[in-house]
Structures are given as structure tokens and as C-alpha cells.
LOMARDO-631325 format. One record per atom (N, C-alpha, C): x, y, z. Coordinates in steps of 0.05 Angstrom, whole numbers, plus 5000, padded with zeros to 4 digits. Layout:
LOMARDO-631325
XYZ...
end
This chain:
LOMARDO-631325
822892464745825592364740827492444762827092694771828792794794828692634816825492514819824992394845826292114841826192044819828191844821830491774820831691934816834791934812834391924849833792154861833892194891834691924903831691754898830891494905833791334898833691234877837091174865839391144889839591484888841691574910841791434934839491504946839491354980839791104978838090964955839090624959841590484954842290674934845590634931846690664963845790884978848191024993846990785020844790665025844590545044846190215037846290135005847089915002850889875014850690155007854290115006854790115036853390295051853790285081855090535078855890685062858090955057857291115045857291435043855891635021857591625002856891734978857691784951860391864962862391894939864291954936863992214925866092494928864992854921864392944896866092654879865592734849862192584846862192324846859592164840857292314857857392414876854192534889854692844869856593004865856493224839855293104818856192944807854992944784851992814788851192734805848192574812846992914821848293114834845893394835845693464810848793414784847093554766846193414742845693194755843793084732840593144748839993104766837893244776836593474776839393744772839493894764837594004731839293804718838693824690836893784696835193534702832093464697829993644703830093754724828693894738828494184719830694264698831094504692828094404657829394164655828094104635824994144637823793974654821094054658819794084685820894254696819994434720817194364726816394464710812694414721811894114730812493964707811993694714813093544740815593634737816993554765815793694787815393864785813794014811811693934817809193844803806793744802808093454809810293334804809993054818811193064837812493204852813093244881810793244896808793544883806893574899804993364909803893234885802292994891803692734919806092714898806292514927807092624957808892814956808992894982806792905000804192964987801893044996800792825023801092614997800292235010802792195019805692275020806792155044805492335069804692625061804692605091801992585099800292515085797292355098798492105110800192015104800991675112801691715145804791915133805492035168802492125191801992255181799092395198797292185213796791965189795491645201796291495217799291615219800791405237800791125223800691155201801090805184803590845161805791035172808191045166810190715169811590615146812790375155815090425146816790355171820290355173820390185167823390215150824489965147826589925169826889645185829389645200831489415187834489565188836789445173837989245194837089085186839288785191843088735187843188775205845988695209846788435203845188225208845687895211844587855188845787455202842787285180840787315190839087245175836287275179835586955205834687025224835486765250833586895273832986695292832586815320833386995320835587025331837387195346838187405322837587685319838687885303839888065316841288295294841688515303841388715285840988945299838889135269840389435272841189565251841789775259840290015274842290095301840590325311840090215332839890015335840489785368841689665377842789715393845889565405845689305410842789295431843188985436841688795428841888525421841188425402838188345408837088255391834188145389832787965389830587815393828887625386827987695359827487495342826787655323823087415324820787535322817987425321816787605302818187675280816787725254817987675234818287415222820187335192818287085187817987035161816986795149817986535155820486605165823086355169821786085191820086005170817585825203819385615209820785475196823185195201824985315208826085625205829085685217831185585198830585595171831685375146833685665139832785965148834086055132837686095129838186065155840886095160841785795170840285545163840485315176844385215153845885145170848285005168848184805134845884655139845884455117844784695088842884835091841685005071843785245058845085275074848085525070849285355061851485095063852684945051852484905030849984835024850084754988848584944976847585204983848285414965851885554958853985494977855885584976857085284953856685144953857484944942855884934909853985074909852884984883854285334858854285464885856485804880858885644866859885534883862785414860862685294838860185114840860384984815859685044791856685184800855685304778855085624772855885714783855785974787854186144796854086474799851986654814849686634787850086584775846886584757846886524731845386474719845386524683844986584672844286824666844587064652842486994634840986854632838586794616836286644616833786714603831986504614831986284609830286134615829685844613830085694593828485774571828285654544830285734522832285834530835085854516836785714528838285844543840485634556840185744586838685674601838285774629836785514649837485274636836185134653838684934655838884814683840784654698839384454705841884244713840584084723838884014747839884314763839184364793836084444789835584564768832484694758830784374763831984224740829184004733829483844763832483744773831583674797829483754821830684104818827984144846824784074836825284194808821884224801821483854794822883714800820783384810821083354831822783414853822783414876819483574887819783844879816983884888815183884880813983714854812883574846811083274860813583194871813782984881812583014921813483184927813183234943810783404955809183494934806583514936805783354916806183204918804382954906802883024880804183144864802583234831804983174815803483144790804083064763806083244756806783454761809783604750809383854776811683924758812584344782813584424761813584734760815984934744815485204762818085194754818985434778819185714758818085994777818686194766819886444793821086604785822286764802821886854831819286724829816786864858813986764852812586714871809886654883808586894859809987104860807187334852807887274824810587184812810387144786808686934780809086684795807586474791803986514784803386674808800686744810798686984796801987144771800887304753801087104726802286884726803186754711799786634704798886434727796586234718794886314703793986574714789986624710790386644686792986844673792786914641792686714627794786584634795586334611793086114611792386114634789885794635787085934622785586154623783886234630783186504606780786424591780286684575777386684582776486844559774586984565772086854563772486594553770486304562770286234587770986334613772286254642771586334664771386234677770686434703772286384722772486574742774486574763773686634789773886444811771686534837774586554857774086824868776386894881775786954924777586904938776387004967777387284963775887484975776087744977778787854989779287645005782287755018784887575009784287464993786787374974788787554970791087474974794187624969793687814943795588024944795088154924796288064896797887894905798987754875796887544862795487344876793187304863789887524853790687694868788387934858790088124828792288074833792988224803794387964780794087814791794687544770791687524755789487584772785987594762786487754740787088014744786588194741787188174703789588004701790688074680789187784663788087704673786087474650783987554638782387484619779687504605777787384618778887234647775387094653772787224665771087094662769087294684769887264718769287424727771487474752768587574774768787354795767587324814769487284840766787454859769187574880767087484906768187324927765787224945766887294968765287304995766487405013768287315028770487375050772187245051770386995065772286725071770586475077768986435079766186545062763186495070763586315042762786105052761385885040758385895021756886085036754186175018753986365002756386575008756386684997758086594961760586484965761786304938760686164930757385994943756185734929753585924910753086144920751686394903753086474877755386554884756886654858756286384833757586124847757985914824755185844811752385864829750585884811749886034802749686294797750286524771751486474758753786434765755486324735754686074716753185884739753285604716751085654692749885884685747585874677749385924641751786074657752386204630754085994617754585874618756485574602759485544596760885714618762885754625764185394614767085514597768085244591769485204616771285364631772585234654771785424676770285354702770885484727772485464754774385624757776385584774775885814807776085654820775885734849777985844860779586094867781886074881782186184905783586174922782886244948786686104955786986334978790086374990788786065013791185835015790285665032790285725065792185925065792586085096793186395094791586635108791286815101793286995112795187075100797487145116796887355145794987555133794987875153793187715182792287455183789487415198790587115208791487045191792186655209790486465201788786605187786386405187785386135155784985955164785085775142782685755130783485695104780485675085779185415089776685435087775585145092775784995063778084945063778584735033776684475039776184385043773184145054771384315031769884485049767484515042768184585014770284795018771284934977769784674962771984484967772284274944769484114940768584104961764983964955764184154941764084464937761884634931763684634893765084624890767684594872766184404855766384084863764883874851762483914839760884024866757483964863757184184827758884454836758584614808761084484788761684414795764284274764766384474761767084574779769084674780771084604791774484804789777484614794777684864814778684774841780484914866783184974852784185204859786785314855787685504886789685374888789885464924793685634925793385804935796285894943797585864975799085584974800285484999802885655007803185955006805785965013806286075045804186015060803286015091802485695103804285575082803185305091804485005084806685125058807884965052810384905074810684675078813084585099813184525116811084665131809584665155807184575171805284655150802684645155802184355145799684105166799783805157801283625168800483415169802283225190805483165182804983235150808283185138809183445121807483665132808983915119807883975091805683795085805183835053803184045047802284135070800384415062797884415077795584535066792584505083791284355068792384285040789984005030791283855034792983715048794183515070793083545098793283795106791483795135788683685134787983795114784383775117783583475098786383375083785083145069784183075038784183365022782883334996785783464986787783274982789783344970789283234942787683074939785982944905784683164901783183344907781383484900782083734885784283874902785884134895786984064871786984234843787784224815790684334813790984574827793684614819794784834850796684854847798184924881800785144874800485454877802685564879803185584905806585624908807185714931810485754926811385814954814385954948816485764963818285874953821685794959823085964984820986234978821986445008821186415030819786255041819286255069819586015084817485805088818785555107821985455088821985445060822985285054825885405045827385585068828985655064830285975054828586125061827186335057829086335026829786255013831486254984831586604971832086674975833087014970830387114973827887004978825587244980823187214964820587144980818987134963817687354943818887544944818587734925820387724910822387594905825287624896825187334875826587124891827186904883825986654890824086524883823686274884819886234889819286134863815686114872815885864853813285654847813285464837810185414837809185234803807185124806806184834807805784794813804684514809801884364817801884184792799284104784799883914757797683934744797183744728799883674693801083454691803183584671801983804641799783724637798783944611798784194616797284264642797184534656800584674653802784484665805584564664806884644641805984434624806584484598805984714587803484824587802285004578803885284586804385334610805785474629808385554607809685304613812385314603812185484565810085414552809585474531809185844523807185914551805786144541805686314569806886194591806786514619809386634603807886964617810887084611812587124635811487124654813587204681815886934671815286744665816186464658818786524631817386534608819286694588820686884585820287044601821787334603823087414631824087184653824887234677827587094664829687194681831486974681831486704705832886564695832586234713832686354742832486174762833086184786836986144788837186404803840386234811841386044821843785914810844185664823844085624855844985814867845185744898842285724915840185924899838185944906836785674901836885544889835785294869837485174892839385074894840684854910839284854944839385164947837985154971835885084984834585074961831884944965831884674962833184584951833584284940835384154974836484284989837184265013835184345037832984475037831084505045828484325049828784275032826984025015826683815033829283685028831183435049830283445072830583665090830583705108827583735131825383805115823083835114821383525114822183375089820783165086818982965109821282995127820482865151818282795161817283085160814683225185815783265209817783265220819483345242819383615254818883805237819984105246817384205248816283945224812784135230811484065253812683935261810983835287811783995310813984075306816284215330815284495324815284635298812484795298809984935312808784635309805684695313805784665351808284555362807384605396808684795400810284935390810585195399808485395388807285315378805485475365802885535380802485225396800585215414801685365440803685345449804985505475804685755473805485785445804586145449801886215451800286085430797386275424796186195459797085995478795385935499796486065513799086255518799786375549798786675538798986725514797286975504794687045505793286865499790586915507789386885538791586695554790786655585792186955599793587115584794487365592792087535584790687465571788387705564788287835531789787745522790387875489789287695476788487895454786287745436787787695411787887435405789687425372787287355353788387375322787487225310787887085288786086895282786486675262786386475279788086225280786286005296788885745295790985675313793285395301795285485287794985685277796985715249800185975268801485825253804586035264803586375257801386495244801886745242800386735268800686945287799287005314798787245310796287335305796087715302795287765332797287945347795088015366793688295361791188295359789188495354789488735363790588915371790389115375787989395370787989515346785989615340786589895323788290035340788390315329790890335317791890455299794390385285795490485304796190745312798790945315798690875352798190645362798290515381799190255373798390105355800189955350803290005343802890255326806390295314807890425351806090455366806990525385808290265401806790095406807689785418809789685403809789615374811789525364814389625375814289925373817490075381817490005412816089925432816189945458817989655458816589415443817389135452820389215434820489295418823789305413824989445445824489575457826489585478826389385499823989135501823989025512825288695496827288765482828688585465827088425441824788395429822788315417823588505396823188425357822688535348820588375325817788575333815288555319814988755304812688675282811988865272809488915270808489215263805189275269804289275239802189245239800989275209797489435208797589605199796289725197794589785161792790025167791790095131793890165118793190075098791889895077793589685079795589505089795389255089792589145106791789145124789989115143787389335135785389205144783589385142782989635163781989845161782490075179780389985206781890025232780789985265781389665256783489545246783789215251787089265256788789495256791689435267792589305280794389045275795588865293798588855290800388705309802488605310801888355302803588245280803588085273806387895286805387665293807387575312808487275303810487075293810186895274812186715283811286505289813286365314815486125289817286065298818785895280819385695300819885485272821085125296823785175310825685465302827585555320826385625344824785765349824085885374824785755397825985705421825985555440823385635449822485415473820885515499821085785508823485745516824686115535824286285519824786355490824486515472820886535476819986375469816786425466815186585495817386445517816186535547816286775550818886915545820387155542819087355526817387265498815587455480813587455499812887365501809587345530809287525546812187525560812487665582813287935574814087985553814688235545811588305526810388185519808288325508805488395539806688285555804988275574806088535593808888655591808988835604808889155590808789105564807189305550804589415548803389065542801189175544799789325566800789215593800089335616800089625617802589715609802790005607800590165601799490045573798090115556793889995557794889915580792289815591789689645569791889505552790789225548790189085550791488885578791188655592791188795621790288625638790788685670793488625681
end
């Protein structure tokens, strides 16, 4: 309890920008006070434990700062603790939608009309008209029979397995699936199959073990682009091996929606079996306007209208969240518009190609393969968290990722190019990752 009140404190005191006031931080020691007096032991034993693992974390050098943003979220930032301003090549923001003129507008406009929120969920009085519009807009726009929106991707994706899927079911998952589809599994009755990441022989093994047992529904799911790696699932082959066993694809596009595909509609638009894929989560926080956060505000499903229905009937992230806020909802609905094109995705994918080709002709090894996440490989964490802080002085701000996001001796900078990026911006990261690495005797 102590440790949390603590916790409390600092987030309060970083939100305000100012420390407590002499009376409010008094009375916050002695309510901490009290607690601590209350059960000492306990509180002591939970200090001990975690202090322990923060400082195994410190020791690993897989410690992660947070850095405070001054700005909008854009190219160009400024962060506290650095004077001069930044490139910014680590934000989801792949269109640059987030601070885009038209997408701020009619969230500030939908703020007047309809207010900061509604204070309730869906199926009481929490749905607008801004709600049913987006959810046929992106419906429509991935080309399926309905959408419904819930607070976030991870609600969405704790939402499906339960509600579609009991203990008649099976569930064939890629090993490195997001953790919100590994704990969306988690919380269903199906039999739960786990194949390696993109091996094809290895998932066409799982589905015949399972067909023996007479599974009423088997569902395949797999992230369509893998955020920590770049790398795309072979939805092709999925969906043949899907058929041949009678099973339904379930794919999470939120590394792909907006962007990814000749018109932004995802990777079963890139690759072609957009008939094939059964149902599609993905989010509102990243190409499509980063809408307050894909952990925060804005995820959506879509697929078949019974499947929705069902949703709407019996998820609980769905029944027990409140609606999306209006501005958030409008913003996307301004996002949307703007995307339709295939314009940005195209503007995208050649800067996308500019970077991964002057990076690798420098000698650095990335990975994944086309896609806006660029990892460059590094290897050892507490050398990567070392580079990250170096390219911040060389105006760049990246970030390193290390264990346990990443697997241990796989530490990378993760590097993520947006349709803002100019040329010079992209040339400029190059050259600054090129005079680091030199230091550090990476590249020649």
C-alpha cells in the first residue's frame, strides 16, 4: 500500500509539472505513515521482493526510461532534459496523422459539440452518432460485414478468444504474437496451440493433431506484422493451410493498418486473401491518428456481422469500458478520410526503402524485411541502451529494446520511419547512426 501511494505521488507530481503543495505531500507521508505502521512486515517483504528485480533490471542494463515530451507527438520534438530539439524515429505515427491540421480540427470541433466523454458505456446511453459512423466507415474500409469499437487493440484482442471460443475450440497461435493476443488466449476455454514463429510446418503439424479431435471451430491467429522484428506473416500460405484443415484466420493489423498494401488496407490486401481472413483487429493509435493511444483509446473489430453481434452481446472489455471519447472517435473518422487514398502509403513505403538501403549499404544489419519498423540488430543490451543515449546527442531520438521485450543477445534499436519523414530527415538518421556506430565499431 505504501508503495503505492509513493507511486501515486510521483505521477501526480510529474503530471502537474510542480511538487505537492506542504500541506498535501504531509498528509500523503502520513498516510504512508499509517500504512506501513499497520503492517510492517508485509510492507517490508514487498519492498524487498521488488527492489530486488528492480535492481536485477538495473544490473542487466535493460532498465527503460521514460523520456517526457514537451510537444505534439511529430517529427520534430522536444523532450525534457534536452535543449535542442529532435528527430523523432521511434513513434507509431507512420502517416504523421498524429498532430496532422485536418485530424486536430475535428477532434477540437467534435470537443464542442459533443463533449470530453460519456461517462458511460455503450449499451446504456454511450453511443453517438460519431460511434456507428466510424464503426461502418471501418467496416467499410476493410471491406467486412460490420466493425465495433472497444477502448484498445488489447481490449479488442482480450475481448475475441473469450467470447467466440469455448472449450469445443481450438486456437493456433504464432509464438511471438503481441502480448495482448497471448493473454486474450489465455482467458478462453479452447484447446490452445502454439506453433513456431512463421514456420509453416511447424502450424500445418499442430492443425493435424487437432483435426483428429473434432474441434467445432478452429481458429488460426497470428499478429499480421510483428512489431519487435518487421517481419510479415505469410498470410498466403496461413490461409491455404487454414482451408486445406477447415479452419478461420484471425489476424491483428495494427502494424499495418493504413499503411501497409497498395491502398492502406493491411497485409491481406498486400498479399491478396483479403476473402480469406475471418475477422481483423487493429487500432485507432497508430497510422490512424495515433487517437489517444493504443493502450489507451481506440482498437476495433471487424469481421463477420454475427461474430459483431455476438461481441456486442457478451465481450466484457466491450460492456464494462466506457464509449470512446468524442474527439477521439472524430479523429479517427478524420483520419480515415485522409488515408483512403493510398497516397501516404505509398509516400511511406519509399522512404521506407531509402532508409533500410543506405543502412544496410553502411554495413548495419536490420531486421524484418519492407515494413516501416527498421530494427537495427545490435546484440548486447547495455550497448544498445548505450547507442540509443549517444544518437540523442546526435539529434535522433531512438529507442533500444532489449529482455524481455526482445529476446536475450537480440537487443535492437528500433527505428520506424513515417510518411512525415523528409529525405534529409532519413539522410540525417543514417548519418548519425553511421557515426555512432563507428565509434563503437559496428560498421567501418
Amino acid at each position: 500500500m505504501a508503495q503505492a501511494v509513493r507511486m501515486l505521488t510521483s505521477k501526480v507530481t510529474i503530471r502537474c509539472g510542480s511538487t505537492f503543495r506542504n500541506g498535501a505531500r504531509a498528509r500523503v507521508r502520513s498516510l504512508m505513515t499509517s500504512c506501513s505502521s499497520r503492517c510492517p512486515s508485509a510492507v517490508s517483504a514487498l519492498r524487498t521482493v521488488v527492489e530486488q528485480q528492480l535492481e536485477e533490471i538495473h544490473i542487466a542494463g535493460t532498465w527503460k526510461s521514460e523520456r517526457v515530451l514537451r510537444s505534439a507527438q511529430a517529427v520534430q520534438i522536444d523532450i525534457r532534459g534536452h535543449d535542442a530539439g529532435l528527430l523523432n524515429f521511434c513513434a507509431n505515427n507512420y502517416l504523421g496523422l498524429s498532430s496532422h491540421p485536418e485530424v486536430v480540427a475535428a477532434g477540437q470541433r467534435a470537443l464542442e459539440r459533443y463533449g470530453a466523454g460519456l461517462s458511460s458505456v455503450r449499451f446504456i446511453c454511450g453511443t453517438q452518432e460519431l460511434h456507428t459512423q466510424l464503426e461502418e466507415e471501418l467496416a467499410a474500409f476493410h471491406r467486412r460485414e460490420a466493425a465495433i469499437l472497444f477502448s484498445s487493440c488489447f481490449d479488442a484482442n482480450a475481448a475475441l478468444f473469450e467470447t467466440l471460443l469455448s472449450s469445443e475450440d481450438a486456437v493456433f497461435s504464432d509464438e511471438l504474437n503481441h502480448a495482448s493476443i497471448i493473454d486474450g488466449i489465455r482467458l478462453c476455454k479452447a484447446a490452445k496451440y502454439r506453433y513456431k514463429h512463421l514456420d509453416l510446418a511447424d502450424l500445418e503439424e499442430k492443425l493435424k493433431v487437432a483435426q483428429s479431435h473434432g474441434f467445432r471451430l478452429k481458429l488460426v491467429a497470428t499478429d499480421s506484422v510483428f512489431s519487435m522484428d518487421g517481419d510479415v506473416a505469410p498470410l498466403r500460405e496461413i490461409c491455404q493451410l487454414a482451408e486445406a484443415y477447415e479452419a478461420l484466420v484471425f489476424i491483428d493489423e495494427c502494424h499495418a493498418t493504413g499503411f501497409i498494401g497498395a491502398t492502406g488496407r493491411g497485409v491481406d490486401e498486400l498479399l491478396g486473401v483479403s476473402e480469406k481472413v475471418t475477422i481483423i483487429n487493429s487500432t485507432l493509435g497508430k497510422a490512424l491518428g495515433g487517437a489517444a493511444g493504443a493502450m489507451l483509446k481506440g482498437g476495433f473489430t471487424v469481421g463477420p456481422q454475427p461474430v459483431v453481434d455476438l461481441l456486442r452481446q457478451r465481450a466484457r472489455p466491450y460492456l464494462f469500458s466506457n464509449a470512446l471519447p468524442p474527439p477521439v472517435t472524430a479523429c479517427a473518422l478524420a483520419a480515415l478520410n485522409l488515408v483512403d487514398d493510398g497516397t501516404l502509403a505509398q509516400s511511406i513505403a519509399e522512404k521506407t526503402r531509402r532508409f533500410r538501403s543506405q543502412m544496410s549499404d553502411a554495413g548495419f544489419t536490420l531486421g524484418g524485411k519492407n515494413h516501416p519498423i527498421c530494427p537495427v540488430m545490435i546484440g548486447d543490451a547495455k550497448l544498445t541502451s548505450t547507442i540509443a543515449e549517444e544518437m540523442l546527442d546526435q539529434g535522433m531520438f531512438v529507442v533500444g529494446f532489449s529482455f524481455p521485450v526482445v529476446p536475450r543477445g537480440a537487443a535492437r534499436i528500433r527505428v520506424q520511419i513515417s510518411a512525415a519523414h523528409s529525405n534529409a530527415d532519413i539522410d540525417e538518421c543514417v548519418n548519425a547512426f553511421v557515426t555512432v556506430g563507428r565509434k563503437h565499431g559496428l560498421v567501418a
